[in-house]
C-alpha positions as CSV (number, residue, x, y, z in Angstrom):
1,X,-23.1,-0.2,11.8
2,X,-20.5,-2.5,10.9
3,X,-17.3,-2.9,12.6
4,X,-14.6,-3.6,9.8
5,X,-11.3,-5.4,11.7
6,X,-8.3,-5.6,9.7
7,X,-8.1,-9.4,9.4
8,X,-4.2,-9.2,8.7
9,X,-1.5,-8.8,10.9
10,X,1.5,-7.0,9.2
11,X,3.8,-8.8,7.1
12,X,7.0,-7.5,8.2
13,X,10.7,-9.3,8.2
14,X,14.2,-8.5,10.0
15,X,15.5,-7.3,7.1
16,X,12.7,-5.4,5.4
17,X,13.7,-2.6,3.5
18,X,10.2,-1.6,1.8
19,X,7.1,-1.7,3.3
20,X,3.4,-1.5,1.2
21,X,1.0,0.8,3.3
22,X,-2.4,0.8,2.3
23,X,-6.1,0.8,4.3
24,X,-8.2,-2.0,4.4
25,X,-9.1,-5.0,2.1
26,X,-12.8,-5.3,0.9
27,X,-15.0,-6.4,4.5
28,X,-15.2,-10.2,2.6
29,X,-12.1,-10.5,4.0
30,X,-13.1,-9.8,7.7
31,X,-16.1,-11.9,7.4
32,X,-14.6,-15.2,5.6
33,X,-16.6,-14.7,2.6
34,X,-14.3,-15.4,-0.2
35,X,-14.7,-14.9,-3.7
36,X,-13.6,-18.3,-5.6
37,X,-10.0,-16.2,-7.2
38,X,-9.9,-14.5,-4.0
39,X,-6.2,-15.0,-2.2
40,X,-6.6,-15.1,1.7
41,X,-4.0,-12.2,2.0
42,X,-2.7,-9.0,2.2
43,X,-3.7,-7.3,-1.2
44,X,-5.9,-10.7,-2.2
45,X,-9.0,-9.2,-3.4
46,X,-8.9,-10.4,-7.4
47,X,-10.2,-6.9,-8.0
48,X,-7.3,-5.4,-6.2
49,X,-4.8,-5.8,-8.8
50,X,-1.9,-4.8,-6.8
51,X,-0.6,-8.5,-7.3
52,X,-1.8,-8.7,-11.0
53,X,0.8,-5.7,-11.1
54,X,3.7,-7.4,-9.4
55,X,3.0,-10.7,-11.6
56,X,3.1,-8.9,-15.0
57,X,6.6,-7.4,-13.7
58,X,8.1,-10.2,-12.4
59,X,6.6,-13.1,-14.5
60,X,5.8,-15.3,-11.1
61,X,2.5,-16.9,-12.9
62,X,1.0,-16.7,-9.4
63,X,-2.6,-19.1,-8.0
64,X,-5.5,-16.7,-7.7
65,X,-7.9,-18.9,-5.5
66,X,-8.3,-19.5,-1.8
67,X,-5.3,-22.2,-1.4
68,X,-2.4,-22.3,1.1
69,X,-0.3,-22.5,-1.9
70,X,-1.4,-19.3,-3.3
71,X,-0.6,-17.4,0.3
72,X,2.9,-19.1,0.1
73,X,3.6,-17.4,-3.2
74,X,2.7,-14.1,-2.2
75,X,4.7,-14.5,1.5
76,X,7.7,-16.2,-0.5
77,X,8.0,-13.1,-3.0
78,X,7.7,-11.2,-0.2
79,X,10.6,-12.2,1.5
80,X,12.7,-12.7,-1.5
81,X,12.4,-9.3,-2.1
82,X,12.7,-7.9,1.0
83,X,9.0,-6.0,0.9
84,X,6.8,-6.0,4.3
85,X,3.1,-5.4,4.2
86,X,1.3,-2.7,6.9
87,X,-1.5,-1.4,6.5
88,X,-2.4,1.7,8.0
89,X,-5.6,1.1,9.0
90,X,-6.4,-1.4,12.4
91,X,-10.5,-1.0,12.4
92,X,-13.3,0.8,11.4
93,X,-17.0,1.4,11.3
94,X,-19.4,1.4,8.2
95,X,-22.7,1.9,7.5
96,X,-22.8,0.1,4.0
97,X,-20.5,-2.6,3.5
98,X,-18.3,-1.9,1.0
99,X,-14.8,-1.2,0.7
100,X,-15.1,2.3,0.1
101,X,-12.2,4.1,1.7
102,X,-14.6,7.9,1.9
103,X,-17.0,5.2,3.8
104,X,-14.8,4.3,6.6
105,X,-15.6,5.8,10.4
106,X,-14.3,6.3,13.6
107,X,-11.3,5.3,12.3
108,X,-8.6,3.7,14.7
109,X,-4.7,3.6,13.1
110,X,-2.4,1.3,13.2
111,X,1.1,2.7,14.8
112,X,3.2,2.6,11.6
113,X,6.0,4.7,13.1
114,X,6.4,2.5,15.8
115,X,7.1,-0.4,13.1
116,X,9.7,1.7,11.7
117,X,11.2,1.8,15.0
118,X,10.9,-1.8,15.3
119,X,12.3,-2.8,11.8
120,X,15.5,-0.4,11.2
121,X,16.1,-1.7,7.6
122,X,13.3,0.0,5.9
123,X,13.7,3.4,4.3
124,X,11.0,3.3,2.1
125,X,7.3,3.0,2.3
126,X,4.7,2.8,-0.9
127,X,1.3,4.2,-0.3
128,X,-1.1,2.4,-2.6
129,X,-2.9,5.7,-3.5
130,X,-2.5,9.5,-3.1
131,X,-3.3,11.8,-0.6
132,X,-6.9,12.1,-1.1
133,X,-9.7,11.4,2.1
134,X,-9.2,8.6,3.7
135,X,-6.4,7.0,1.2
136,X,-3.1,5.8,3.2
137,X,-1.0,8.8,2.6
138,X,-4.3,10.8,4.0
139,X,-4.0,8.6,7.1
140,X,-0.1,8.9,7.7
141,X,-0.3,12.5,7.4
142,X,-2.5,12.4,10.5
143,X,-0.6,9.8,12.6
144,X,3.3,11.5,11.4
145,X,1.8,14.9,13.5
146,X,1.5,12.6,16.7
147,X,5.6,12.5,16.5
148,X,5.6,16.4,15.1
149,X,7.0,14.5,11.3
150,X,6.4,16.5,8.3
151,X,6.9,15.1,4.7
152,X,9.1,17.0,2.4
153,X,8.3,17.2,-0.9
154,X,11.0,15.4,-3.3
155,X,9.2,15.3,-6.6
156,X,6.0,16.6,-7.1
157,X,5.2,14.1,-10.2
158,X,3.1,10.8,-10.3
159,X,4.0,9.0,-8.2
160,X,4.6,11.7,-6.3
161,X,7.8,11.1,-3.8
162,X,8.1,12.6,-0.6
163,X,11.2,11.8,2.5
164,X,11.2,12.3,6.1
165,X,13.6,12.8,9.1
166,X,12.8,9.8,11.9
167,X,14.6,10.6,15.4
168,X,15.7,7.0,16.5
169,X,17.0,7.1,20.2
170,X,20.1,5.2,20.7
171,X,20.9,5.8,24.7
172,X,19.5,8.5,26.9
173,X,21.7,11.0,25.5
174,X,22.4,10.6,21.9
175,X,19.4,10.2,18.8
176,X,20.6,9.2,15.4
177,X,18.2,10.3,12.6
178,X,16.6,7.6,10.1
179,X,15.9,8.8,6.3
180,X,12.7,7.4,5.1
181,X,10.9,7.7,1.5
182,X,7.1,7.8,0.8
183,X,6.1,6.6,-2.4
184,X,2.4,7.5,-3.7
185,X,1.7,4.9,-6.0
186,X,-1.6,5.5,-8.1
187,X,-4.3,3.5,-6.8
188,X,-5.2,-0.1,-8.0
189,X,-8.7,0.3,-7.9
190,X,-10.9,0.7,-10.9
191,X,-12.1,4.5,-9.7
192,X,-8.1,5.9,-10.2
193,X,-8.9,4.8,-14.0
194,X,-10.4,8.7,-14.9
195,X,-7.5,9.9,-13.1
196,X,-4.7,8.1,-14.9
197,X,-6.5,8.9,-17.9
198,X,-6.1,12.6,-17.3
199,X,-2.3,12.4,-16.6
200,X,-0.1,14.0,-19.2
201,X,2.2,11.2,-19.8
202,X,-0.5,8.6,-19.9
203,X,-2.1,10.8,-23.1
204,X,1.6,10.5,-24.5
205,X,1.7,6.7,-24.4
206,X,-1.5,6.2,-25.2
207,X,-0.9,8.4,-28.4
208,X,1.7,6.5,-29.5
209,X,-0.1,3.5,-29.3
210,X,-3.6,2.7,-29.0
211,X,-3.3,-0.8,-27.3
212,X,-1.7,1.0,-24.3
213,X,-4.4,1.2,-20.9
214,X,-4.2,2.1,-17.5
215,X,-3.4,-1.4,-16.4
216,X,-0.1,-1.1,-18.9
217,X,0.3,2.3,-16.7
218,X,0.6,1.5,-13.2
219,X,2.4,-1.8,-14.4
220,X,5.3,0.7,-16.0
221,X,5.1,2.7,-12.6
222,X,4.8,-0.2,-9.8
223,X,8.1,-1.4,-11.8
224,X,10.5,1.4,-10.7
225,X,9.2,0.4,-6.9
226,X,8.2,-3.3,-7.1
Protein backbone atom coordinates (compact mmCIF):
# COMPACT_ATOMS: atom_id res chain seq x y z
CA UNK A 1 0.00 0.00 0.00
CA UNK A 2 1.21 3.25 -0.66
CA UNK A 3 1.04 6.16 1.64
CA UNK A 4 0.39 9.35 -0.63
CA UNK A 5 1.50 12.66 1.66
CA UNK A 6 0.52 15.82 0.34
CA UNK A 7 4.01 17.23 -0.37
CA UNK A 8 2.53 20.96 -0.17
CA UNK A 9 1.81 23.05 2.57
CA UNK A 10 -0.99 25.59 1.79
CA UNK A 11 -0.32 28.64 0.01
CA UNK A 12 -2.25 31.07 1.89
CA UNK A 13 -1.60 35.03 2.39
CA UNK A 14 -3.04 37.72 5.02
CA UNK A 15 -5.06 39.14 2.59
CA UNK A 16 -6.38 36.18 0.69
CA UNK A 17 -9.64 36.48 -0.63
CA UNK A 18 -9.94 33.18 -2.86
CA UNK A 19 -8.66 30.12 -2.10
CA UNK A 20 -8.21 26.94 -4.83
CA UNK A 21 -9.39 23.62 -3.09
CA UNK A 22 -8.52 20.59 -4.77
CA UNK A 23 -7.18 16.80 -3.52
CA UNK A 24 -3.84 15.66 -4.28
CA UNK A 25 -1.21 16.17 -7.09
CA UNK A 26 -0.17 12.95 -9.11
CA UNK A 27 2.16 10.68 -6.23
CA UNK A 28 5.49 11.93 -8.56
CA UNK A 29 5.16 14.79 -6.57
CA UNK A 30 5.48 12.97 -3.12
CA UNK A 31 8.22 10.87 -4.35
CA UNK A 32 10.55 13.65 -6.21
CA UNK A 33 10.10 12.01 -9.45
CA UNK A 34 9.52 14.92 -11.80
CA UNK A 35 8.58 14.95 -15.15
CA UNK A 36 11.10 17.32 -17.27
CA UNK A 37 7.79 20.27 -17.71
CA UNK A 38 6.82 19.33 -14.44
CA UNK A 39 6.59 22.67 -11.93
CA UNK A 40 7.45 21.69 -8.24
CA UNK A 41 4.03 23.18 -7.04
CA UNK A 42 0.73 23.36 -6.20
CA UNK A 43 -1.25 22.39 -9.43
CA UNK A 44 2.43 21.63 -11.30
CA UNK A 45 1.62 18.46 -12.98
CA UNK A 46 2.02 19.58 -16.98
CA UNK A 47 -1.00 17.37 -17.32
CA UNK A 48 -2.93 19.29 -14.77
CA UNK A 49 -3.78 22.18 -16.81
CA UNK A 50 -5.12 24.28 -14.14
CA UNK A 51 -2.09 26.70 -14.89
CA UNK A 52 -2.28 26.22 -18.71
CA UNK A 53 -5.82 27.80 -17.87
CA UNK A 54 -4.70 30.75 -15.90
CA UNK A 55 -1.79 31.44 -18.55
CA UNK A 56 -4.15 31.54 -21.61
CA UNK A 57 -6.34 34.18 -19.46
CA UNK A 58 -3.90 36.17 -18.25
CA UNK A 59 -1.13 36.09 -20.94
CA UNK A 60 1.77 35.44 -18.05
CA UNK A 61 3.86 33.11 -20.70
CA UNK A 62 4.75 31.09 -17.65
CA UNK A 63 8.31 28.25 -17.38
CA UNK A 64 6.92 24.73 -17.34
CA UNK A 65 10.09 22.82 -16.02
CA UNK A 66 11.40 22.03 -12.58
CA UNK A 67 13.19 25.60 -11.89
CA UNK A 68 12.92 27.95 -8.92
CA UNK A 69 11.98 30.47 -11.41
CA UNK A 70 9.02 28.69 -12.58
CA UNK A 71 7.73 28.25 -8.65
CA UNK A 72 8.26 32.06 -8.39
CA UNK A 73 5.86 32.75 -11.18
CA UNK A 74 3.23 30.69 -9.93
CA UNK A 75 3.73 32.16 -5.96
CA UNK A 76 4.08 35.83 -7.53
CA UNK A 77 0.66 35.49 -9.55
CA UNK A 78 -0.57 34.16 -6.64
CA UNK A 79 -0.12 36.99 -4.51
CA UNK A 80 -0.79 39.52 -7.05
CA UNK A 81 -3.99 38.28 -7.25
CA UNK A 82 -4.81 37.63 -3.92
CA UNK A 83 -5.64 33.59 -4.56
CA UNK A 84 -4.39 30.95 -1.72
CA UNK A 85 -3.87 27.36 -2.55
CA UNK A 86 -5.46 24.42 0.07
CA UNK A 87 -5.99 21.42 -0.79
CA UNK A 88 -8.39 19.41 0.93
CA UNK A 89 -6.68 16.44 1.12
CA UNK A 90 -3.46 15.85 3.89
CA UNK A 91 -2.68 11.94 3.15
CA UNK A 92 -3.78 8.93 1.75
CA UNK A 93 -3.29 5.23 1.02
CA UNK A 94 -3.28 3.53 -2.48
CA UNK A 95 -2.96 0.36 -3.82
CA UNK A 96 -1.89 1.41 -7.46
CA UNK A 97 -0.04 4.47 -7.81
CA UNK A 98 -1.81 6.75 -9.73
CA UNK A 99 -3.47 9.86 -9.15
CA UNK A 100 -6.81 8.60 -9.37
CA UNK A 101 -9.00 10.52 -6.94
CA UNK A 102 -11.94 7.03 -6.71
CA UNK A 103 -8.30 5.34 -5.81
CA UNK A 104 -7.59 7.16 -2.67
CA UNK A 105 -8.07 5.31 0.96
CA UNK A 106 -8.26 5.91 4.44
CA UNK A 107 -8.40 9.24 3.63
CA UNK A 108 -7.21 11.89 6.30
CA UNK A 109 -8.51 15.80 5.64
CA UNK A 110 -6.96 18.64 5.87
CA UNK A 111 -8.99 21.26 8.34
CA UNK A 112 -10.09 23.79 5.74
CA UNK A 113 -12.52 25.51 8.02
CA UNK A 114 -10.06 26.15 10.46
CA UNK A 115 -8.10 28.07 7.54
CA UNK A 116 -11.05 30.13 6.99
CA UNK A 117 -10.90 30.93 10.50
CA UNK A 118 -7.42 31.69 10.33
CA UNK A 119 -7.49 33.99 7.07
CA UNK A 120 -10.80 36.23 7.52
CA UNK A 121 -10.37 37.82 3.98
CA UNK A 122 -11.55 34.96 1.96
CA UNK A 123 -15.18 34.50 0.97
CA UNK A 124 -14.66 32.38 -1.75
CA UNK A 125 -13.32 29.02 -2.46
CA UNK A 126 -13.04 27.11 -6.04
CA UNK A 127 -13.25 23.37 -6.04
CA UNK A 128 -11.37 22.06 -9.01
CA UNK A 129 -14.07 19.48 -9.82
CA UNK A 130 -17.72 18.63 -8.84
CA UNK A 131 -19.22 16.77 -6.34
CA UNK A 132 -18.53 13.41 -7.54
CA UNK A 133 -16.54 10.49 -5.05
CA UNK A 134 -13.73 11.53 -3.82
CA UNK A 135 -13.44 15.10 -5.89
CA UNK A 136 -12.86 18.24 -3.33
CA UNK A 137 -16.46 19.30 -3.14
CA UNK A 138 -17.10 15.40 -2.19
CA UNK A 139 -14.60 15.88 0.58
CA UNK A 140 -15.78 19.34 2.04
CA UNK A 141 -19.20 18.10 2.21
CA UNK A 142 -17.95 15.56 4.67
CA UNK A 143 -15.57 17.86 6.78
CA UNK A 144 -18.56 21.13 6.70
CA UNK A 145 -20.93 18.30 8.85
CA UNK A 146 -18.05 18.24 11.52
CA UNK A 147 -19.15 22.12 12.23
CA UNK A 148 -23.08 21.10 11.39
CA UNK A 149 -22.37 23.67 7.77
CA UNK A 150 -24.70 22.92 5.01
CA UNK A 151 -24.19 24.48 1.45
CA UNK A 152 -27.06 26.29 -0.08
CA UNK A 153 -27.58 26.06 -3.43
CA UNK A 154 -27.06 29.47 -5.45
CA UNK A 155 -27.10 28.43 -9.06
CA UNK A 156 -27.58 24.99 -10.08
CA UNK A 157 -25.55 25.59 -13.54
CA UNK A 158 -21.85 24.63 -14.55
CA UNK A 159 -20.07 25.67 -12.51
CA UNK A 160 -22.41 25.07 -10.19
CA UNK A 161 -22.29 27.94 -7.13
CA UNK A 162 -23.19 27.15 -3.80
CA UNK A 163 -22.68 29.90 -0.22
CA UNK A 164 -22.51 29.08 3.29
CA UNK A 165 -23.06 30.69 6.74
CA UNK A 166 -19.53 30.44 8.95
CA UNK A 167 -20.13 31.34 12.77
CA UNK A 168 -16.84 33.31 13.63
CA UNK A 169 -16.56 33.87 17.51
CA UNK A 170 -15.55 37.32 18.40
CA UNK A 171 -15.60 37.21 22.54
CA UNK A 172 -17.33 34.74 24.65
CA UNK A 173 -20.59 36.21 24.15
CA UNK A 174 -21.12 37.63 20.71
CA UNK A 175 -20.43 35.43 17.04
CA UNK A 176 -20.50 37.32 13.91
CA UNK A 177 -21.31 35.24 10.77
CA UNK A 178 -18.80 34.96 7.69
CA UNK A 179 -20.44 34.58 4.06
CA UNK A 180 -18.45 32.21 2.02
CA UNK A 181 -18.97 31.02 -1.85
CA UNK A 182 -18.10 27.57 -3.31
CA UNK A 183 -17.24 27.52 -6.80
CA UNK A 184 -17.31 23.94 -8.66
CA UNK A 185 -15.16 24.46 -11.40
CA UNK A 186 -15.12 21.54 -14.05
CA UNK A 187 -12.29 19.39 -13.59
CA UNK A 188 -8.87 19.95 -15.46
CA UNK A 189 -8.25 16.48 -15.97
CA UNK A 190 -8.54 14.75 -19.33
CA UNK A 191 -11.55 12.31 -17.91
CA UNK A 192 -14.12 15.65 -17.40
CA UNK A 193 -13.50 15.91 -21.34
CA UNK A 194 -16.99 13.44 -22.03
CA UNK A 195 -18.53 15.47 -19.53
CA UNK A 196 -18.04 18.97 -20.98
CA UNK A 197 -18.84 17.51 -24.14
CA UNK A 198 -22.31 16.56 -22.93
CA UNK A 199 -23.03 20.13 -21.52
CA UNK A 200 -25.64 22.09 -23.40
CA UNK A 201 -23.82 25.22 -23.82
CA UNK A 202 -20.59 23.51 -24.88
CA UNK A 203 -22.76 21.83 -28.00
CA UNK A 204 -23.80 25.67 -28.64
CA UNK A 205 -20.27 26.91 -28.93
CA UNK A 206 -19.05 24.13 -30.54
CA UNK A 207 -21.91 24.58 -33.22
CA UNK A 208 -20.99 27.76 -33.96
CA UNK A 209 -17.66 26.96 -34.49
CA UNK A 210 -15.88 23.93 -35.09
CA UNK A 211 -12.36 25.01 -33.81
CA UNK A 212 -13.95 25.49 -30.35
CA UNK A 213 -12.76 22.31 -27.59
CA UNK A 214 -12.94 21.68 -24.11
CA UNK A 215 -9.68 23.37 -23.31
CA UNK A 216 -11.34 26.77 -25.02
CA UNK A 217 -14.25 25.73 -22.40
CA UNK A 218 -12.92 25.70 -19.07
CA UNK A 219 -10.62 28.59 -20.23
CA UNK A 220 -14.00 30.77 -20.85
CA UNK A 221 -15.23 29.42 -17.37
CA UNK A 222 -11.93 29.55 -15.05
CA UNK A 223 -12.09 33.37 -16.48
CA UNK A 224 -15.15 34.58 -14.52
CA UNK A 225 -13.16 33.10 -11.30
CA UNK A 226 -9.39 33.31 -12.21
Amino acid sequence: MFKHKHPYKPFIQKDTTKLIVGTLPPPRFSTGELLEKDVDFCYGSYYNSLWLFIDKIHNLKLRYDTSNEAIEERKQFLIQHKIGVCDIVESAERKKIDASDLGMQNIKLRDVIGYLKQYPNIDTLLFTGGNSKNGPEYFFRKHIKDYNIKLELVNNEVPRIHKFKLPVRLSAVETSIRIIKTVSLTSGSGAANISISRLPLYKQLKAKNPKFNTFDFRVMQYRDFL
